[in-house]
C-alpha positions in Angstrom: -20.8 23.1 -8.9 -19.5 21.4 -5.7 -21.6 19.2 -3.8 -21.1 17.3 -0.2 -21.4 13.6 -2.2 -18.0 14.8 -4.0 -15.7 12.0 -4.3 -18.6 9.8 -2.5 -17.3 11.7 0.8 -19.5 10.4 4.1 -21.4 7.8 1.7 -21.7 4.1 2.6 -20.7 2.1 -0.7 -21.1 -1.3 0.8 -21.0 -3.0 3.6 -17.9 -5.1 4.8 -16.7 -7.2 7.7 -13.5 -6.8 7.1 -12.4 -3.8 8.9 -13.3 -0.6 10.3 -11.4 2.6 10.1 -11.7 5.5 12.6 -14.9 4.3 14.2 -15.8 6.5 17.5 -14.7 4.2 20.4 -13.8 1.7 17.9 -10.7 2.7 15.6 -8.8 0.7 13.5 -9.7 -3.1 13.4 -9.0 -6.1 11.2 -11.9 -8.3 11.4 -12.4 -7.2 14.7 -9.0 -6.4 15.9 -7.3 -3.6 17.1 -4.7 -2.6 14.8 -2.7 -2.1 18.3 -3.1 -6.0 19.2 -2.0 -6.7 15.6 1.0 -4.3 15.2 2.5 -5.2 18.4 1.7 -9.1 18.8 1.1 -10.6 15.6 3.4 -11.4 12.7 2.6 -10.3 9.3 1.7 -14.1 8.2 -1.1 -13.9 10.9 -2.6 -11.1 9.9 -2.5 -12.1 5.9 -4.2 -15.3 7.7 -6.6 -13.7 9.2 -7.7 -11.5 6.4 -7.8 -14.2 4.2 -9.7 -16.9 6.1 -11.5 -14.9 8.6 -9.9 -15.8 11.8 -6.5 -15.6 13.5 -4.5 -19.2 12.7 -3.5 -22.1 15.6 0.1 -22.6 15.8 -0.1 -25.5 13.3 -2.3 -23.4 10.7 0.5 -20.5 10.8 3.1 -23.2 10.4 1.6 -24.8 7.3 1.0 -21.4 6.4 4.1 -20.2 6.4 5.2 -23.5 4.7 2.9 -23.0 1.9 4.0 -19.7 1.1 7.9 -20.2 0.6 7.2 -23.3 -1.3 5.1 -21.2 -4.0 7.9 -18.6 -4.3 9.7 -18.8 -8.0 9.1 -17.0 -11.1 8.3 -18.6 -14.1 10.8 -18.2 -16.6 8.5 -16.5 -19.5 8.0 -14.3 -16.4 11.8 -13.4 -16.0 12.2 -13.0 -19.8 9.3 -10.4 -19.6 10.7 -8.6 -17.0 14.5 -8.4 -18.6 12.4 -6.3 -21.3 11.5 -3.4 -19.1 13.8 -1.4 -18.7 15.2 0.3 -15.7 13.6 3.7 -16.6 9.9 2.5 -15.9 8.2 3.6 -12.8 8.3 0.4 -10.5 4.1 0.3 -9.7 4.2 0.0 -13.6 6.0 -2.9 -13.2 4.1 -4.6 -10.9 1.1 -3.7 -12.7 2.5 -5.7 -15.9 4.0 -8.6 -13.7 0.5 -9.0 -12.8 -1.0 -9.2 -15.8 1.8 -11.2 -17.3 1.1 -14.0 -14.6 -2.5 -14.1 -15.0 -1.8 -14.8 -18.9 1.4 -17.9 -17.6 -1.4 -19.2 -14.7 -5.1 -18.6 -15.8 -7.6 -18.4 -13.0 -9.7 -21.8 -13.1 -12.3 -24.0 -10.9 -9.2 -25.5 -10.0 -7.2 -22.5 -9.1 -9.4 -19.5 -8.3 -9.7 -17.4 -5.0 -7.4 -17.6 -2.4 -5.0 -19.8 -4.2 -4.5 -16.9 -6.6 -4.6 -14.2 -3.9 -1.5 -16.2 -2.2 0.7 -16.9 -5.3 0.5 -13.0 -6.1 1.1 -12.3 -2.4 3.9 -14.6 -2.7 5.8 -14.1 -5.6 4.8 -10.2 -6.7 8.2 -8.8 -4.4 10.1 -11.4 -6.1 9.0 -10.1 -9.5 9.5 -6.7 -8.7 13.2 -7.3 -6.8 14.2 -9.3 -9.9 13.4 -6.5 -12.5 15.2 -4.7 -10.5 18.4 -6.1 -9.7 18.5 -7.2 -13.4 18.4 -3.5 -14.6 20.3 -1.8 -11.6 23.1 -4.4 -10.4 22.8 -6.6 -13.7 22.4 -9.9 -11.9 19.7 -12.2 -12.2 18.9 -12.8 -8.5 17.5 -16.1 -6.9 13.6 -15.5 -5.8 13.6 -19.3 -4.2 15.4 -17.8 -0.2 14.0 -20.0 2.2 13.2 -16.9 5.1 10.6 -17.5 7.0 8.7 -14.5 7.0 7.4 -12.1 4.4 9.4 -8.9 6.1 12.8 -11.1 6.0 12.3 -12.4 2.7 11.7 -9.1 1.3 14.2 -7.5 2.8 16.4 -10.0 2.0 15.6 -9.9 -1.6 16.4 -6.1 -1.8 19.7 -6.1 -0.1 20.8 -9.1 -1.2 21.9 -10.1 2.4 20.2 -11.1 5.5 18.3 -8.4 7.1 19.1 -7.5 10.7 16.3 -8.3 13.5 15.5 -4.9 13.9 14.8 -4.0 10.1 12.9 -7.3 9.9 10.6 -6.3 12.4 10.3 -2.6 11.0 8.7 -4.4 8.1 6.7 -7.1 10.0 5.1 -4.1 11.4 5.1 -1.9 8.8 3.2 -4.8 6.7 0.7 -4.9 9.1 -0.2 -1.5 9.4 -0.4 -1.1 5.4 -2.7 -4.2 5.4 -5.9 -3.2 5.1 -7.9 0.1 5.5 -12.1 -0.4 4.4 -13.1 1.0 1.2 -9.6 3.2 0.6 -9.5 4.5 -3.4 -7.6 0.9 -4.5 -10.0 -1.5 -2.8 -12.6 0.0 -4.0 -11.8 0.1 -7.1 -10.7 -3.6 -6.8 -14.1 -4.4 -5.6 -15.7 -2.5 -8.6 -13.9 -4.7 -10.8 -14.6 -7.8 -9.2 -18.4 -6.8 -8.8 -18.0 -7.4 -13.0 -17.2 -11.1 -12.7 -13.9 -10.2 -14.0 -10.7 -12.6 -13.0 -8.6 -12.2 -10.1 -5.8 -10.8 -11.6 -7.4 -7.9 -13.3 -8.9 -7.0 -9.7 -5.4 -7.0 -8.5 -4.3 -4.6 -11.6 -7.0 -2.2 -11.0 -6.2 -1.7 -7.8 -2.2 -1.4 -8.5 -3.1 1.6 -10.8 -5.1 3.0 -8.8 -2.3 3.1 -6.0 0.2 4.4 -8.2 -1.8 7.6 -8.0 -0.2 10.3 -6.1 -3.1 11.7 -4.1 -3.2 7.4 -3.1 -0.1 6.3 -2.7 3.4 7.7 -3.1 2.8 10.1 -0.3 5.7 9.0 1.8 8.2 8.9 -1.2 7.4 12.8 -1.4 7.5 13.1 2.9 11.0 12.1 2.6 11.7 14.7 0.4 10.6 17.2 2.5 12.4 15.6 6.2 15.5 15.2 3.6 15.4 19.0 2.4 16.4 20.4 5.7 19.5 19.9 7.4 18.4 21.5 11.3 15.0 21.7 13.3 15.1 25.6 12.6 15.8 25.2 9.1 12.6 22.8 9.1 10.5 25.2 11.2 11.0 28.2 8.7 10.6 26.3 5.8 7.3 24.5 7.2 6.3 28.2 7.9 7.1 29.3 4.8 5.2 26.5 2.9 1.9 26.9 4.8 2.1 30.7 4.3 2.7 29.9 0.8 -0.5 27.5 0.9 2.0 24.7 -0.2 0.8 21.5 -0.2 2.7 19.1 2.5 1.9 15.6 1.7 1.8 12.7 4.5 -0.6 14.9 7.1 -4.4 14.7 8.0 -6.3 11.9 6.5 -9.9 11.7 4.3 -11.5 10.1 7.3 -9.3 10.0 10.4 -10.4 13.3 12.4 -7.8 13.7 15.3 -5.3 11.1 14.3 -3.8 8.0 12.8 -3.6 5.5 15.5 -1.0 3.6 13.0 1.3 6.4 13.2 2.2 6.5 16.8 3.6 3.0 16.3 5.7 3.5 12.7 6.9 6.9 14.7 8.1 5.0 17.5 10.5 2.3 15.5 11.4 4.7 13.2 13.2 6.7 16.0 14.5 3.0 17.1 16.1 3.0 13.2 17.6 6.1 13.6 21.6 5.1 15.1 23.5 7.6 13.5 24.1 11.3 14.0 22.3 11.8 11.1 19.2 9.8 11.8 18.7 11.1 14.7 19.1 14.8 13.3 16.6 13.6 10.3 14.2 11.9 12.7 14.3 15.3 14.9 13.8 17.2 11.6 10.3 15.2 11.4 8.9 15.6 14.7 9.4 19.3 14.6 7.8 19.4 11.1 5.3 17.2 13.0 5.1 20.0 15.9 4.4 22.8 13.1 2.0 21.0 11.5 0.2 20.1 14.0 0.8 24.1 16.2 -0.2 25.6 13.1 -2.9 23.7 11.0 -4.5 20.8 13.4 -3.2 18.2 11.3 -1.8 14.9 11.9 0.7 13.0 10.3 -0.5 9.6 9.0 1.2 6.4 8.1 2.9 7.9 5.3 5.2 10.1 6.7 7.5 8.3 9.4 7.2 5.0 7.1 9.0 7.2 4.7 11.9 7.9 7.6 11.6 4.1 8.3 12.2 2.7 5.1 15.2 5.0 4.8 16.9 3.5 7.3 16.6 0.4 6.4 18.4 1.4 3.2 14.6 1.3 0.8 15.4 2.6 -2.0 12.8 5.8 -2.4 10.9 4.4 -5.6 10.0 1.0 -4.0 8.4 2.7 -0.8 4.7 2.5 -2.4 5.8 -1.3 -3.6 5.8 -1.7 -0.5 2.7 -1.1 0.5 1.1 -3.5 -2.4 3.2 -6.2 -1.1 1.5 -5.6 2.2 -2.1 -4.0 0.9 -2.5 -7.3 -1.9 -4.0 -9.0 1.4 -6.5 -6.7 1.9 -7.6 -6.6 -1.5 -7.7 -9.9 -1.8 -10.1 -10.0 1.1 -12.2 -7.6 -0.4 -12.1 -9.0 -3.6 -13.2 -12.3 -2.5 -16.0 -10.9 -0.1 -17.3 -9.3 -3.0 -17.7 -12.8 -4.9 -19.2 -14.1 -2.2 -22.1 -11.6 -2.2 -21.6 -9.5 -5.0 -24.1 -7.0 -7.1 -22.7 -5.1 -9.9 -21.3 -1.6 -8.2 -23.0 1.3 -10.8 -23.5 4.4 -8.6 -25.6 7.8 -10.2 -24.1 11.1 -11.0 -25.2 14.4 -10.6 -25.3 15.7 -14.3 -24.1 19.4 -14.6 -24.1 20.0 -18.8 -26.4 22.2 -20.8 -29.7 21.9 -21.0 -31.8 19.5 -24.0 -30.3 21.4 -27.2 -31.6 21.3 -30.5 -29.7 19.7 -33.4 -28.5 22.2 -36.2 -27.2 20.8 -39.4 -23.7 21.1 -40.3 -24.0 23.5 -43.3 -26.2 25.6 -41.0 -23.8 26.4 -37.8 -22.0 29.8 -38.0 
């Protein structure tokens, strides 16, 4: 029997200052800041800053920031040797989710190394993990995780393709970073939270929250968007089929949101440098294909698209390969969690919420040689 508490819809869990999401008069913020501000102004490094300590860096902070970061990047070798043992078949969040746990068992959490200092070696070196496995399995090449880019988006990138990015798909993925950051008590930090809230380590924080992200209803929604923009050649062909599928009650992933009501103030700004992505003849056809899909849904049903679905036409361009779009967004979301995680130590009370029990009534016992 259904009930408005259902998947703890409208109740308060917690409370956070980390962000707020949807807000009246408010919106999206990061510690205060409009995701706006953030998305247009701020490099990614800032933002992982500011979620992590609090406060937007001086010029000198981000410097030694950035500094600190690409000298922790390199994988341990037991790490590498791990990874050579998966093999190309496994679902890529599965791999992250073991890289994980394999470098919590090569660098234990201690007094010495706890908190942040974990928080930015997974931050730091979980792409490079992940782009190993799978240049050693797809190309057969061991690549070299030590690049010297500056930033997270051109390291990344750089990582994947295996060439230096070009300005323009460097800042896709600043931006796109940014926006994935953080987003309040979302399925994954929550659950990341409700494992930290047990004293556990760091690291199994950071697992539960990977498989709780590999979920499809979670992430994954813009590796299935593409599908759909993909499946449709013309803006008619895309209008009847998004026609069809709604009559059909089919379920269109990448529109409306659990808490967002009229929109996702993210989208507007993936939407608008995905269309700067799109040089080609067919880009732009593909990109049309989306806003008209956009139009229908919106004409027909009232409902929005969110961040998943022009990030899925986004990462395409760049040349994303379709499985590492939700990788993506734990390369980017590991600094929320991690904000979470450690504002939960800070002032933490085991989460155990009630349920609502819905069995039979008190039964009595019948012996086993008695029951027909």
């Amino acid at each position: 029997m259904g009930n408005k508490t259902e998947g703890l819809a409208g109740i308060r869990a917690g409370a956070s200052a980390i962000s707020t999401v949807g807000q009246a008069g408010v919106g999206l913020t990061y510690r205060g800041y409009s995701i706006e501000d953030l998305a247009y102004n701020a490099t990614f490094e800032e933002v992982a800053y500011l979620l992590f300590y609090a406060r937007l860096p001086t010029q000198i902070e981000l410097l030694t920031f950035q500094q600190s970061l690409v000298a922790s990047r390199g994988l341990p070798g037991a790490l590498k040797k791990a990874l050579q043992l998966i093999p190309i078949e496994a679902h890529p969040m599965d791999v992250l989710r073991s890289a994980c746990s394999i470098m919590g068992n090569l660098r234990l959490e201690t007094k010495e190394f706890a908190d942040l200092e974990v928080a930015k070696w997974l931050f730091v070196n979980l792409p490079g993990a992940l782009l190993y496995w799978y240049h050693f399995h797809a190309q057969g090449i061991e690549i070299n995780t030590e690049l010297e880019d500056p930033t997270m988006a051109g390291y990344i990138l750089h990582l994947l393709k295996q060439t230096e990015p070009t300005d323009t798909e460097v800042q896709l993925l600043n931006t796109s970073l940014i926006l994935y950051a953080e987003h309040e008590f979302n399925a994954s930090t929550f659950a990341a939270r409700v494992t930290a809230a047990t004293l556990s380590d760091f690291y199994s924080c950071i697992c539960t929250a990977i498989g709780t992200l590999r979920g499809p209803l979670h992430g994954g929604a813009n590796e299935v968007a593409l599908d759909l923009i993909i499946s449709y050649k013309t803006v008619d062909e895309a209008t009847a089929g998004i026609l069809s599928r709604l009559a059909n009650k089919s379920l269109i992933m990448g529109f409306g949101h659990r808490v967002y009501q009229t929109g996702d103030p993210r989208s507007p700004i993936i939407k608008a440098l995905a269309k700067n992505l799109a040089k080609t003849e067919e880009q732009r056809a593909l990109f049309e294909v989306a806003n008209t899909i956009e139009t229908c849904m919106w004409t027909e049903k009232r409902l929005f698209p969110n961040l998943d679905f022009y990030s899925a036409l986004a990462y395409h361009f760049c040349g994303v390969p379709k499985l590492l779009f939700t990788p993506l967004f734990v390369f980017s979301r590991i600094t929320g969690w991690g904000a979470h995680i450690l504002e939960q130590r800070n002032n933490n009370k085991l989460i155990r919420p009630l349920s609502e029990y819905t069995g039979p009534e008190k039964q009595t016992y019948v012996p086993i040689a008695q029951r027909s």
